[in-house]
C-alpha positions in Angstrom: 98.5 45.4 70.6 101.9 45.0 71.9 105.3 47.3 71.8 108.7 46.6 71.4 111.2 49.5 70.8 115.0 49.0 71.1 118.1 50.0 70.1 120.6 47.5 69.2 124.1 47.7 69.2 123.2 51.9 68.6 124.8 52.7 72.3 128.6 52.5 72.9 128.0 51.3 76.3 124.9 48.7 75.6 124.6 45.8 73.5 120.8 46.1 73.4 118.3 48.3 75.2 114.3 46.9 75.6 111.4 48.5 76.4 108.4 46.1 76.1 104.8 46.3 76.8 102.6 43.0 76.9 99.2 43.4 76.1 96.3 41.1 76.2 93.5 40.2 77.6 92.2 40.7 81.3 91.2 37.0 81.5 94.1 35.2 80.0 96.5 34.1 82.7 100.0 34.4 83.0 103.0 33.9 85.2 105.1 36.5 86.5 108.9 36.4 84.8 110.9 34.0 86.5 114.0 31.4 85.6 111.6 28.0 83.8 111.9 25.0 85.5 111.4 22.7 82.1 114.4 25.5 80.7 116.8 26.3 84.1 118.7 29.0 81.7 115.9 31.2 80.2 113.9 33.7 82.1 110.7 35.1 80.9 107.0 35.3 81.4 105.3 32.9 81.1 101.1 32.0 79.0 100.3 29.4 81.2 97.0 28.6 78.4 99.7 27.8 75.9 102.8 27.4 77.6 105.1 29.8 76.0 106.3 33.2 76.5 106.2 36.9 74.6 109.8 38.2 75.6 112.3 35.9 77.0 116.0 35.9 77.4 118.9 33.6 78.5 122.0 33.4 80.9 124.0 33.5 77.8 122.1 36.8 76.9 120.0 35.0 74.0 116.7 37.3 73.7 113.5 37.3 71.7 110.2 38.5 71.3 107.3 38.0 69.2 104.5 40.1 69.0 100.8 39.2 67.4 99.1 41.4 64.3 96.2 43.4 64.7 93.9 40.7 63.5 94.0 38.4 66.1 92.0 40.5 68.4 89.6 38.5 66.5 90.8 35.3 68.0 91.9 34.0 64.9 94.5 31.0 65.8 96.9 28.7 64.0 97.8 25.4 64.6 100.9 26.1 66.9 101.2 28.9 69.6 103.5 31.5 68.6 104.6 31.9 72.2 107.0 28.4 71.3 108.9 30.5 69.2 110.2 32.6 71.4 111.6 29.5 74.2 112.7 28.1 71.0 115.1 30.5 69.9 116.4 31.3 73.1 117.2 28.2 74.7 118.1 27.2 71.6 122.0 27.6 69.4 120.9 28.4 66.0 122.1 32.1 65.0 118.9 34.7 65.3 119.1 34.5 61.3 119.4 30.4 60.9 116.5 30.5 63.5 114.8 32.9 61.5 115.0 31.3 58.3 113.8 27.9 59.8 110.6 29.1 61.5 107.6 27.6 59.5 105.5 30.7 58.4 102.7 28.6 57.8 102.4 26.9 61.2 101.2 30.0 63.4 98.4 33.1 63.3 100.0 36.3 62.6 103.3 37.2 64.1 106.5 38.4 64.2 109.7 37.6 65.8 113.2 39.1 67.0 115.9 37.3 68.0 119.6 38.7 69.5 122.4 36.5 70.1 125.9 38.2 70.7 126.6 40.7 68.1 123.7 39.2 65.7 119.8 40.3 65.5 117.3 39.2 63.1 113.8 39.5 62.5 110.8 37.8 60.7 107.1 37.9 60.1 104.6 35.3 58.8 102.4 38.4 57.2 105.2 38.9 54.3 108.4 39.7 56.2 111.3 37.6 55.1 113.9 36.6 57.4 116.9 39.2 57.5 119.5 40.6 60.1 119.1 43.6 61.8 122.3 46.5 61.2 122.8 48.6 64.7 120.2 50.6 65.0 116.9 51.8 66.7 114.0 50.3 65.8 109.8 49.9 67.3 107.8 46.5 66.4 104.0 46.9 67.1 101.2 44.5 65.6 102.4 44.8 62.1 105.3 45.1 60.1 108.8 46.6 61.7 109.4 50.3 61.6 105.3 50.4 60.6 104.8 54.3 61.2 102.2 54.2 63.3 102.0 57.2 66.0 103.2 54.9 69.2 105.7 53.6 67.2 107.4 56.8 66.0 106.7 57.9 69.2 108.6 55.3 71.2 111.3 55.3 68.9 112.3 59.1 69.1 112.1 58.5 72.6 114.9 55.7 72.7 116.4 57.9 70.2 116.4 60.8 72.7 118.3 58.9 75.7 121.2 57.7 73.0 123.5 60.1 73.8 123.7 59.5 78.1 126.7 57.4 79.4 124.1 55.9 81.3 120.4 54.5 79.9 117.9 55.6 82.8 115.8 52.5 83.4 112.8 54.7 84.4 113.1 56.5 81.7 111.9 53.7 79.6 109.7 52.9 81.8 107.8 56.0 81.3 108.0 55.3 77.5 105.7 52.4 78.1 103.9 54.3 80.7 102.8 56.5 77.7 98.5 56.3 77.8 97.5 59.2 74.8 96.4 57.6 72.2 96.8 58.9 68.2 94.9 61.7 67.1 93.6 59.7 64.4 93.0 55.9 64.1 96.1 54.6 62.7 95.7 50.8 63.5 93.8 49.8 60.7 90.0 49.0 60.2 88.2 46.5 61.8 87.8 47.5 65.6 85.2 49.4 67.1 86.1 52.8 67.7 86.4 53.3 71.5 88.8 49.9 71.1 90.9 51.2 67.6 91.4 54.7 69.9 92.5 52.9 73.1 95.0 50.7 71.6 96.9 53.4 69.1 98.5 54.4 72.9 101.9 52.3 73.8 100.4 51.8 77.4 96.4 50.5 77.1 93.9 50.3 79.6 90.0 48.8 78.9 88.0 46.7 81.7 88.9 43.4 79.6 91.9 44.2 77.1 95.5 45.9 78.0 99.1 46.2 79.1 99.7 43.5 81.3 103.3 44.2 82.0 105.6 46.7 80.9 109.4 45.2 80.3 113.0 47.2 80.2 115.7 45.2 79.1 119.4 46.5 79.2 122.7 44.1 78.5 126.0 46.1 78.4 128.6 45.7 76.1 130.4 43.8 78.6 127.5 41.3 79.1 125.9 42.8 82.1 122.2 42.3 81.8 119.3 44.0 83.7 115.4 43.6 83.4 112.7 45.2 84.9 109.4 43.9 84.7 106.1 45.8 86.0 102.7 44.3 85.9 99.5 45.9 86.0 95.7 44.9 86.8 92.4 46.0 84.1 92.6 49.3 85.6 96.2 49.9 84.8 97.5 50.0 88.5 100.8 48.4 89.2 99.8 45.1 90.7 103.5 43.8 91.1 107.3 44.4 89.9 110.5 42.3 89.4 114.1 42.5 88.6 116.6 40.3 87.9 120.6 41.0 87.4 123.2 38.3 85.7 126.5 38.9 83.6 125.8 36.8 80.5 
């Protein structure tokens, strides 16, 4: 049940502000974000059972992120692992939208993808979301649709909304955004889950002994091209297990 709320192009003084959480399970291993040797220009994550990454971005300042659908806590799978798309995109030169528009729906389990490049955002999902460009805004992707109302999406985006109008974004002030463990009053994930599970994951930041937040990313590139990231990762018990940060004018 992953998070992804961020403003884009909505500050004067940032191109695009991220704050991520990864969440999966316990078992699953993963690198911490780094620069790929196979890609020398994009730095992400990295799934090292599939080989591909949640939430990447580029020396250029290329980003995306792709996020899974509720469902697939049933380990449903498709033929392809949506962590390509994400690699693809951003070492890639189609426009978010072209990129968009060319993804093969049919190829991958549930997901869906953003993609910034410049000026230009887009987004798409293979669960009846056609491709479109984003217009400057703020905006929360969970495990469903965009903008999907659920309580730690509306949450997390009246908290982005709230820092809008400081000169300067405070990096920990996203990260305690993500940090965020009260779940929704009411079960607003959907059917399907057992209720202890359904209840843990309607919180942004989730913590069970074999399914959680992972890592918690903040993203910032200025509207001069200055880009910052934060990443923070975190053991089944939700303790901080290890942090990184990486700085680079795009």
């Amino acid at each position: 049940m992953c998070l992804v709320a961020f403003a884009f192009r909505a500050h004067p003084d940032y191109r695009l502000i991220v704050a991520a959480n990864r969440d999966e399970f316990h078992g699953r291993p993963a690198a911490a974000m780094h620069w790929w040797a196979d890609y020398p220009s994009l730095l992400g994550g990295r799934d090292l059972k599939a080989g591909g990454t949640w939430l990447a971005i580029s020396e250029s300042g290329r980003f995306g992120a792709v996020t899974n659908y509720r469902e697939d806590l049933e380990t449903q799978a498709g033929p392809r692992s949506r962590g390509e798309l994400v690699p693809g995109f951003v070492a890639g030169a189609d426009s978010p939208l072209a990129y968009c528009r060319a993804v093969d729906p049919a190829g991958f389990a549930g997901f869906s993808l953003l993609a910034a490049a410049g000026d230009a955002m887009a987004y798409v999902s293979n669960r009846g979301d056609a491709a479109r460009s984003l217009v400057p805004g703020v905006y929360a992707l969970s495990n469903a649709s965009l903008d999907t109302p659920w309580t730690k999406v509306v949450r997390s985006k009246r908290a982005i909304e709230s820092m809008l109008s400081q000169k300067t974004i405070d990096v920990e002030a996203l990260f305690r955004l993500l940090a965020d463990r009260e779940p929704a009053k009411t079960d607003d994930v959907g059917t399907g889950l057992a209720p202890e599970l359904a209840r843990a994951v309607s919180a942004p930041f989730i913590v069970t002994p074999d399914y959680g937040t992972r890592c918690s990313t903040v993203l910032l590139i200025g509207a001069s091209g200055a880009a910052e990231i934060h990443e923070r990762r975190f053991d089944s018990a939700g303790d901080l297990a290890g942090e990184t940060r990486f700085e680079f004018s795009t």
